[in-house]
KEMI-670251 format. One record per residue (C-alpha): x, y, z. Coordinates in steps of 0.05 Angstrom, whole numbers, padded with zeros to 5 digits, always signed. Each point is the difference from the previous one (the first is absolute). Layout:
! KEMI-670251
XYZ ...
//
This chain:
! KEMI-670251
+00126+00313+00603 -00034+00012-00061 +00020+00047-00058 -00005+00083+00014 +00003+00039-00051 +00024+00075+00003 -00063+00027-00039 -00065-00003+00023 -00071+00007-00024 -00053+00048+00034 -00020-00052+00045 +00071-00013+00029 +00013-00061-00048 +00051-00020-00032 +00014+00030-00080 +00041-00026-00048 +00003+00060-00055 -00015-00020-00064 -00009+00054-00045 +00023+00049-00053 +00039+00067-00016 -00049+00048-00028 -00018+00040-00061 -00066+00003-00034 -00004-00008-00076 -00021+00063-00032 +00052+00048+00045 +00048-00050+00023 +00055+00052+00044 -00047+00062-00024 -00053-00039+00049 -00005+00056+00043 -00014+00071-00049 -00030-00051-00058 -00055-00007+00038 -00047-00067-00002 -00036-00025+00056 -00043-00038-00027 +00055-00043-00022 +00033-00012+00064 -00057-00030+00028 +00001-00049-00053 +00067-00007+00008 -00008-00016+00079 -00063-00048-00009 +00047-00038-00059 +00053-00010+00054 -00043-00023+00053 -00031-00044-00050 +00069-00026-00016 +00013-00024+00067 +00046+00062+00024 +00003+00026+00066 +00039+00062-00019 +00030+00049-00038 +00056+00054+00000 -00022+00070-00024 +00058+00057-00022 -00017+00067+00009 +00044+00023-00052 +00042+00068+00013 -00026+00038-00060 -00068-00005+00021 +00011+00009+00079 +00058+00061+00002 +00001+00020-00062 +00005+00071+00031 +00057+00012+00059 -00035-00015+00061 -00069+00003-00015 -00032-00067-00001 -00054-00001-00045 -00064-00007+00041 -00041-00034-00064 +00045-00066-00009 -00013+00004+00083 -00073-00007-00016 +00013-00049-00055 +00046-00052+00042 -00059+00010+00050 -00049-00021-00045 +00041-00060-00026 +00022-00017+00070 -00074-00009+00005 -00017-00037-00052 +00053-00051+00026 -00037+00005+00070 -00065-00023-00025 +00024-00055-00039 +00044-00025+00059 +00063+00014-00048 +00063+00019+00052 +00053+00046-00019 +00077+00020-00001 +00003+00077-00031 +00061+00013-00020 +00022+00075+00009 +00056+00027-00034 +00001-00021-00077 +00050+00028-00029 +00019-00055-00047 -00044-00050-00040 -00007-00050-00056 +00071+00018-00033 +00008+00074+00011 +00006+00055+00053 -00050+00048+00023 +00020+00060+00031 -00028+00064+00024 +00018+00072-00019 +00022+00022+00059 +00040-00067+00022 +00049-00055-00032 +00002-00062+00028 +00065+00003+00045 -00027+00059+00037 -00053-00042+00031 +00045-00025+00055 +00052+00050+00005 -00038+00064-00004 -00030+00030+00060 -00050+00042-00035 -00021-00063-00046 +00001-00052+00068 -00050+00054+00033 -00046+00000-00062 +00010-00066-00007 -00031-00012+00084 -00058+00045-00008 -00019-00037-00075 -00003-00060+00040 -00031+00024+00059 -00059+00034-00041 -00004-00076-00034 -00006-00038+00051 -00058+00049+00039 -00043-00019-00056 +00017-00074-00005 +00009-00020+00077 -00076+00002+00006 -00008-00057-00043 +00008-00074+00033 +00021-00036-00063 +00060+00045-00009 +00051-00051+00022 +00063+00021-00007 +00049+00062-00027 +00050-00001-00049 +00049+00054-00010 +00014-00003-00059 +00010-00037-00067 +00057-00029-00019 +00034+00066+00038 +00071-00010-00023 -00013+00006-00071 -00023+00067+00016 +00048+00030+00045 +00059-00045-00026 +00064-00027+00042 +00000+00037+00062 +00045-00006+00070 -00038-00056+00036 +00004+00041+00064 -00039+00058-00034 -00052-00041-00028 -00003-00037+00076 -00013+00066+00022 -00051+00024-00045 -00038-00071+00014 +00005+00010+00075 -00026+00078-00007 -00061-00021-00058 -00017-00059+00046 -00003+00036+00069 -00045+00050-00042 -00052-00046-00008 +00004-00038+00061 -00024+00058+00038 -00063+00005-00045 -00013-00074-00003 +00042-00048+00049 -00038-00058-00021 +00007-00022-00067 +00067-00029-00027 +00049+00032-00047 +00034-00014-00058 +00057+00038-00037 -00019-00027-00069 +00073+00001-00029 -00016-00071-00020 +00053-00027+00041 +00056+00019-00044 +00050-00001+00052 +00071-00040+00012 -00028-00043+00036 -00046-00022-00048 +00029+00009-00066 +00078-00002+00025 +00010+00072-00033 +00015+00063+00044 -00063+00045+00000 -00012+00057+00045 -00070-00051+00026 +00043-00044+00055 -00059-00046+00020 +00032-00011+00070 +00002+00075+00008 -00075+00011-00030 -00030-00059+00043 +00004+00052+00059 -00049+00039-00027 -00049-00038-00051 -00043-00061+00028 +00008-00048-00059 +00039-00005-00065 -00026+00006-00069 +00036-00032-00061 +00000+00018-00068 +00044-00038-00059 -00012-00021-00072 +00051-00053-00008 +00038-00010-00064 +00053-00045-00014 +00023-00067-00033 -00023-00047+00050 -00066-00021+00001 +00009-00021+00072 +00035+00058+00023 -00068+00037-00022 -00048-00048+00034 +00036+00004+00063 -00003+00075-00002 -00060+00012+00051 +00031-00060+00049 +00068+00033+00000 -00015+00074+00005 -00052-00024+00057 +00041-00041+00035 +00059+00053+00007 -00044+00062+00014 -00029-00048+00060 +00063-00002+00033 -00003+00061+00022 -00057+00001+00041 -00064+00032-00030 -00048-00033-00037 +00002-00007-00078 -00051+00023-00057 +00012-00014-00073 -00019+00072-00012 +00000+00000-00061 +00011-00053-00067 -00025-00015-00059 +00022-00018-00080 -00024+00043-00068 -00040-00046-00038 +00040+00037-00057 +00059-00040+00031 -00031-00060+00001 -00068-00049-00017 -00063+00015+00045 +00017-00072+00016 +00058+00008+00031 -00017+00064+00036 -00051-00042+00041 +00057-00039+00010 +00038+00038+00040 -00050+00029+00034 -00016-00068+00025 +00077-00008+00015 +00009+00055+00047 -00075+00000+00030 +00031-00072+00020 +00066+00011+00013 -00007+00071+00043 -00051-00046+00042 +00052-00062+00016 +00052+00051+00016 -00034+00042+00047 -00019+00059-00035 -00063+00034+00032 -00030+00026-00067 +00003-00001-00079 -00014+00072-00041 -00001-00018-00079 +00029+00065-00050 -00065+00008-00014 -00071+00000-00013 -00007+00025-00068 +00024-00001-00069 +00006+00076-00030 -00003+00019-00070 +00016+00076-00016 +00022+00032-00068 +00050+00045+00036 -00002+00001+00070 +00074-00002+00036 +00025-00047+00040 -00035-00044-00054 +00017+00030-00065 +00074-00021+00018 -00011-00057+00044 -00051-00034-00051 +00001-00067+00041 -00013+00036+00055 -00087+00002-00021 +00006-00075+00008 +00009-00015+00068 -00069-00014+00027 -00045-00054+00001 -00058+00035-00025 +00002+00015-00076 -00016+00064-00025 -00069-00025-00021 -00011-00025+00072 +00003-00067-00014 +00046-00043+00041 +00069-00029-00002 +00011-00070+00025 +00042+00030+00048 -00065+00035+00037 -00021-00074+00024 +00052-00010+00032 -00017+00046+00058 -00067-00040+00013 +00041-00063-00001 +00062+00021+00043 -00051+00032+00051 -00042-00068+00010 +00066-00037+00031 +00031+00064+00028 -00057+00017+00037 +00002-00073+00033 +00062+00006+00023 +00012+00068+00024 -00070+00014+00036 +00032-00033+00070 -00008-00066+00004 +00067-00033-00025 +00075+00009+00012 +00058+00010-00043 +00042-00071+00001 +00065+00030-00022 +00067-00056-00001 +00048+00049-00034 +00069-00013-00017 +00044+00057-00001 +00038+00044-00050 +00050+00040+00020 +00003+00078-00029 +00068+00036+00018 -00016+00064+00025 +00051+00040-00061 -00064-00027-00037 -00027+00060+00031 +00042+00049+00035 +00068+00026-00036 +00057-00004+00045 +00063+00051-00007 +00051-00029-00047 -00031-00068-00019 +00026-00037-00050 -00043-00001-00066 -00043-00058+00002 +00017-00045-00067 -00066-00036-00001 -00032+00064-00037 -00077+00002+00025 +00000-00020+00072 -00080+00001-00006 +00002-00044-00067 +00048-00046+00040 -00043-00009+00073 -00066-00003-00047 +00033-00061-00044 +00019-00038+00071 -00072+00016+00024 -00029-00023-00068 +00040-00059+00005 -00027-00022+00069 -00068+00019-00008 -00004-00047-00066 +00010-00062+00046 -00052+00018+00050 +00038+00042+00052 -00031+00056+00041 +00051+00046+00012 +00015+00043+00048 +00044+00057-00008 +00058+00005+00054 +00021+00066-00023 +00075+00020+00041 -00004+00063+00047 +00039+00062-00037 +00054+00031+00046 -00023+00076-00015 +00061+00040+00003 -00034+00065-00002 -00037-00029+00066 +00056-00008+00047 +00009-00068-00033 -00066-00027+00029 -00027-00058-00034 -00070+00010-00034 -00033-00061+00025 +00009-00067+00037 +00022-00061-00032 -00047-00055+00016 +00019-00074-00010 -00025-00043+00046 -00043-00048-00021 +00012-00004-00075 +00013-00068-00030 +00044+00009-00056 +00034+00070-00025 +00013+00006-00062 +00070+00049-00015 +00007+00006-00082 +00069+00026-00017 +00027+00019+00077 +00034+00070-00014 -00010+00039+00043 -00030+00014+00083 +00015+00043+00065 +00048-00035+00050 -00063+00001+00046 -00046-00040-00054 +00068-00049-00006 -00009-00014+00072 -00058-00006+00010 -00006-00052-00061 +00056-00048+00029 -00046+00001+00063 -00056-00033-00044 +00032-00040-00035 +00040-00023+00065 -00071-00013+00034 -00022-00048-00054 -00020+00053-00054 +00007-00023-00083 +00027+00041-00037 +00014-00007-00075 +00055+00053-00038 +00024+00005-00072 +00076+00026-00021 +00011+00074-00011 +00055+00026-00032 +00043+00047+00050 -00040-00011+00054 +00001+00047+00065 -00021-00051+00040 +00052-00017+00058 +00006-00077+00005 -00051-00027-00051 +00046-00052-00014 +00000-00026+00069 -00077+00012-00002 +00007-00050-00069 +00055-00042+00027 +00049+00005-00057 +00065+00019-00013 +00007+00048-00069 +00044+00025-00049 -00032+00061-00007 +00034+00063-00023 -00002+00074+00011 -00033+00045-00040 -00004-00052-00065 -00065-00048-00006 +00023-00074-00021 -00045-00032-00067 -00004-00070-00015 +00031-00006-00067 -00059-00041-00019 -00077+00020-00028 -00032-00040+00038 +00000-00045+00065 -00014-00068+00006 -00012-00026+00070 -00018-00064+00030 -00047-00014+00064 +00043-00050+00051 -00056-00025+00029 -00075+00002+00016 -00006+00070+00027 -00064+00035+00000 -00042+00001-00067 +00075-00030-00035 +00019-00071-00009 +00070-00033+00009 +00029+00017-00067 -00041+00048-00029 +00035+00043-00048 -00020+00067-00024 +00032+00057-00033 +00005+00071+00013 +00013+00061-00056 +00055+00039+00031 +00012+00081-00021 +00069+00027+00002 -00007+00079-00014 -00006+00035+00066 +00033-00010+00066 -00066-00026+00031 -00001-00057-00035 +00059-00032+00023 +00000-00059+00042 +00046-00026+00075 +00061-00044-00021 -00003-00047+00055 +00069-00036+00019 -00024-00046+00056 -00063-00005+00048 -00020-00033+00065 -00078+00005-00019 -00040-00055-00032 +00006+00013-00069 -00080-00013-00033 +00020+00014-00075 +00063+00004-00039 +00020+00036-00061 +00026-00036-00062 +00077+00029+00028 -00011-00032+00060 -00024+00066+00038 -00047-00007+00053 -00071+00028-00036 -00039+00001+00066 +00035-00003+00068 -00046-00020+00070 +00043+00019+00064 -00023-00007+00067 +00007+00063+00048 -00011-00007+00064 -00071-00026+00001 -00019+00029-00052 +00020-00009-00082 +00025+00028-00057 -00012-00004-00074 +00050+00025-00050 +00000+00016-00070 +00068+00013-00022 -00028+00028-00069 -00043+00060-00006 -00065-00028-00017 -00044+00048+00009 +00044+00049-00036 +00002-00047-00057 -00072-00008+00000 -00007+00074-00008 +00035+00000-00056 -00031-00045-00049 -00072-00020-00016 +00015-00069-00002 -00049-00030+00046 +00041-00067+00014 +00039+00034+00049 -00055+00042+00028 -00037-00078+00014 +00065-00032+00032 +00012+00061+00046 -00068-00008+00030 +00006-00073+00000 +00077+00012+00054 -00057+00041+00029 -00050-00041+00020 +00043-00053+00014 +00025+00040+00054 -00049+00017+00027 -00048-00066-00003 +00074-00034+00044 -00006+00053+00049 -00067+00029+00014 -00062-00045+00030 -00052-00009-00049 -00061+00046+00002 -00072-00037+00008 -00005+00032-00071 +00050+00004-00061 -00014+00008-00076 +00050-00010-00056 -00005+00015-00068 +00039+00041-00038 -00020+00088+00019 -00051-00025+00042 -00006+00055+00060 -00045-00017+00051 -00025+00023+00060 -00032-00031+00067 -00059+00026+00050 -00027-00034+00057 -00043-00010+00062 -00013-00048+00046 -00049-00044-00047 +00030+00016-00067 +00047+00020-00051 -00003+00037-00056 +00054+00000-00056 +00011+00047-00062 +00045-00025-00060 +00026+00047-00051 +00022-00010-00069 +00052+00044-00010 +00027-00039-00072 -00027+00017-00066 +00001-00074-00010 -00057-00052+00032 +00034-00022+00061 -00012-00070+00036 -00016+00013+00067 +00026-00052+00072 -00041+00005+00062 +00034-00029+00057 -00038-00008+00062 +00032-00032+00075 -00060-00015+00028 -00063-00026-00037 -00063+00030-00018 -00070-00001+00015 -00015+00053-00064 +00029+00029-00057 -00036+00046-00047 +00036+00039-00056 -00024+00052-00042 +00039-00042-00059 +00000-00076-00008 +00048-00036+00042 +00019-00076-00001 +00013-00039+00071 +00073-00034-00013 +00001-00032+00057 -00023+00008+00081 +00039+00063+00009 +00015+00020-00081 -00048+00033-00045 +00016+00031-00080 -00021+00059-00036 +00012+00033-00060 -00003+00079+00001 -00003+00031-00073 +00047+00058-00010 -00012+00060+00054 -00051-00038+00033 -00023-00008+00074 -00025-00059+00032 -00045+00008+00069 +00002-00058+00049 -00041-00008+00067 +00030-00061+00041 -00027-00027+00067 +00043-00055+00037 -00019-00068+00030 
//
């Protein structure tokens, strides 16, 4: 079975969208009543030339229904005309309807504010027949791909009931089904949802994914970790897949105010890459061009906002405009139909109050339950882990306490639990049955704990207490390796910073266990506890690593977490005919019956050394980058910072 992608071309192949979100220079959101055609063909031949298959178009509000329900019949004729302008240069589209809100500010109509949209009868009615008269004009054209319902629609309408904004999708979606069945459907809220972002939104992706046919991210992360940030597009993917649609990076991009041309090219290579390895279907960049305005609003306030593109206001390009060309050469390879996937994903657990609030839950005391699943992602993906997201079923009260989804575990070779807090009864079960089967399953401490019978799970005895977290009265940890285990030697010591300020960084006071004890604290505390279950095992961290890691920049304990990682999983999972290592080296694996290809990305800002490690031996290896042969089955590279290698192997 070879790769099938959810888009396809006019000839029934398959499309991987690469593309941008679009404005043209001299109008930018005034597009449609500043008037410049001539300039949008440019525009369209510059993106073809660029190596873009797409674009995203907004027909902003203002323009459309400026007047209460009247749409106005000359931005009908001008989409048209651009529609066909994309048509003859073989450009597909997504155009986006209702554009209420853009680049920093809100635009609204006289005779509407943004909540009404969904909850006003008269407004959802106007709303249908805007749409409708749309999509009669652009339904004739075959590279109109796709519909999006909006941009970024929750910054418009704001925080509304989930079941009302269910509704309105269901009504809006139905609408246009009945004038075009075929093509797919997108809501465009950028995927700002729960289940996503682990904040309670009115857009419930596993309510939405009824009604829309794929998934469209938007983010522009920010933060202190460089890694966090890098693993933005793999993480947001990975989660958003889950649910059962397939995933566009709608829309991303950086402000060359924000940062060096450099660098923007940078990233863009970094999530071409990354949204590719993970199973996105498509990458949109925020956007094509750079503005430059003496007083135009958004951008008189949002000044960085006229530095997004790649093109520079005297047309000229930005190193980040290659990097379409480039990222299309391999994609294209791979994606056209004639390799598979090779996915050998560990697993990482996501509790489902990541997502779904029940009644009367204790406060989490871990803060930022995304910033704390995206460190434990980060810190797996720097050793070279897929990972797949085993996200728990929600028990939805307000649904006769059906569950949302099934929990699926068979077949996963290790499953990773950071800081076990919290599950359903069912999810408990059904997790002793794994494990009991010959599942591995590795868990770190949390304080107060609702888990019934971790401890028997960990095969301690504690001294826990009630309500109060228990600190070591120590800064640091020093702990010693009692023998060869994994990537450790007998005797190893290293040290751990340890953080005393909030109950989740308190740590398992172990009286007395029956499991093999792996590592031992300077107190003579197991560090690391193995205990066999069944047929299956279980690793446990009677500190809160993760947590710890969280907290602190200090990348020592970010590199000895992943190293417990991999050592867990290298013990307990076969090896795969292909593995890599090297420090934030993600990579990814297609094949056929004659060949493999593999992608290695750079995700450090640092030149990384690169391991190839091969079980059977090769006929052929040819890398886009130098590579040395170690040995029959090794070969070395070195990847400068944000850099991809491309490698086509055949076997003996």
């Amino acid at each position: 079975m070879v790769e099938n992608l959810f888009f396809k071309d006019c000839e029934g192949k398959n499309l991987f969208l690469i593309g941008t979100n679009y404005w043209p220079a001299t109008s930018a959101i005034n597009m449609w009543t500043e008037w410049y055609p001539a300039e949008l063909v440019d525009d369209v031949k510059r993106m073809k030339g660029l190596g873009m298959n797409c674009c995203r178009p907004f027909l902003f509000l203002p323009a459309f229904l400026e007047k209460e329900g009247t749409v106005n019949p000359v931005m009908l004729d001008r989409l048209g005309y651009f529609l066909n302008v994309c048509e003859e240069n073989k450009l597909y589209t997504f155009p986006t309807f209702i554009v209420g809100h853009m680049s920093g500010e809100d635009w609204g109509v006289p005779w509407m504010n943004g909540p009404e949209l969904i909850g006003d009868r008269r407004v959802i009615e106007i709303t249908k027949s805007y749409i409708t008269s749309v999509i009669q004009v652009a339904k004739v054209f075959k590279y109109v791909l796709g519909w999006l319902l909006s941009n970024e629609l929750s910054n418009f309408i704001g925080n509304q009931n989930p079941a009302d904004v269910m509704a309105w999708v269901k009504e809006i979606t139905a609408t246009i089904r009945s004038i075009d069945p075929q093509r797919p459907i997108s809501v465009g809220d950028g995927a700002w949802s729960p289940e996503v972002i682990s904040e309670q939104t009115g857009f419930h992706l596993r309510k939405l994914n009824s009604y829309q046919d794929f998934v469209g991210l938007h983010y522009y992360p920010r933060g202190m970790s460089p890694w966090h940030h890098t693993y933005t597009t793999a993480f947001r993917t990975q989660l958003a897949k889950v649910w059962g649609k397939p995933v566009v990076v709608e829309e991303f991009g950086t402000s060359t105010t924000l940062c060096s041309e450099e660098n923007q090219a940078n990233y863009f290579r970094t999530v071409f890459f990354s949204a590719l390895i993970n199973g996105a279907q498509g990458t949109l960049s925020w956007c094509l061009n750079d503005f430059d305005f003496v007083n135009k609003r958004p951008y008189s306030h949002h000044l960085s906002e006229e530095r997004f593109g790649v093109i520079r206001s005297d047309k000229t390009f930005k190193p980040a405009a290659y990097e379409f060309e480039k990222f299309r050469k391999i994609c294209s390879e791979l994606t056209k139909g004639e390799f598979e996937k090779n996915d050998n994903n560990v697993g990482l657990f996501i509790p489902s109050n990541y997502y779904y609030k029940y009644p009367y839950e204790f406060q989490t005391d871990i803060g930022n339950l995304y910033d704390f699943y995206l460190e434990c992602f980060s810190l797996l993906k720097r050793v070279n882990q897929n990972v797949n997201m085993i996200v728990e079923p929600a028990q939805e009260i307000e649904n006769g306490g059906l569950f949302s989804h099934d929990l699926k575990l068979d077949g996963l070779p290790v499953l990773f639990l950071p800081r076990l807090k919290f599950m359903t009864k069912p999810t408990k079960t059904a997790l002793d049955k794994y494990i009991n089967e010959g599942g591995i399953m590795y868990f770190s401490f949390a304080n107060d704990s609702l888990v019934n019978d971790w401890d028997k799970l960990a095969g301690v005895i504690t001294d826990c207490k009630f309500g109060v977290p228990d600190f070591r009265n120590v800064q640091k940890l020093d702990v010693e390796v009692n023998s060869d285990w994994g990537e450790f030697q007998k005797n190893e010591h290293f040290s751990l910073p340890l953080l005393n300020n909030q109950p989740s960084y308190g740590y398992c006071p172990i009286l007395s266990t029956t499991a093999k004890v792996i590592m031992t604290d300077q107190l003579g505390m197991p560090f690391l506890i193995e205990n066999q279950v069944g047929k299956g095992k279980v690793y446990f961290m009677p500190y809160p690593i993760e947590a710890l890691s969280s907290g602190t920049n200090d990348d020592c304990i970010k590199m000895l977490i992943g190293r417990i990682y991999k050592s867990i999983i290298h013990l307990n999972q076969q090896a795969p005919e292909i593995s890599v290592n090297g420090d934030g080296l993600e990579f990814g694996v297609w094949e056929n019956n004659t060949e493999k290809r593999l992608v290695i990305l750079n995700h450090s800002w640092s030149e990384q050394l690169g391991r190839i490690r091969l079980q059977k031996s090769v006929s052929s290896l040819e890398s886009s980058i130098p590579i040395i042969k170690k040995d029959e089955n090794s070969f070395q590279l070195t990847l400068p910072r944000k850099e991809v290698a491309y490698i086509r192997i055949r076997w003996l």
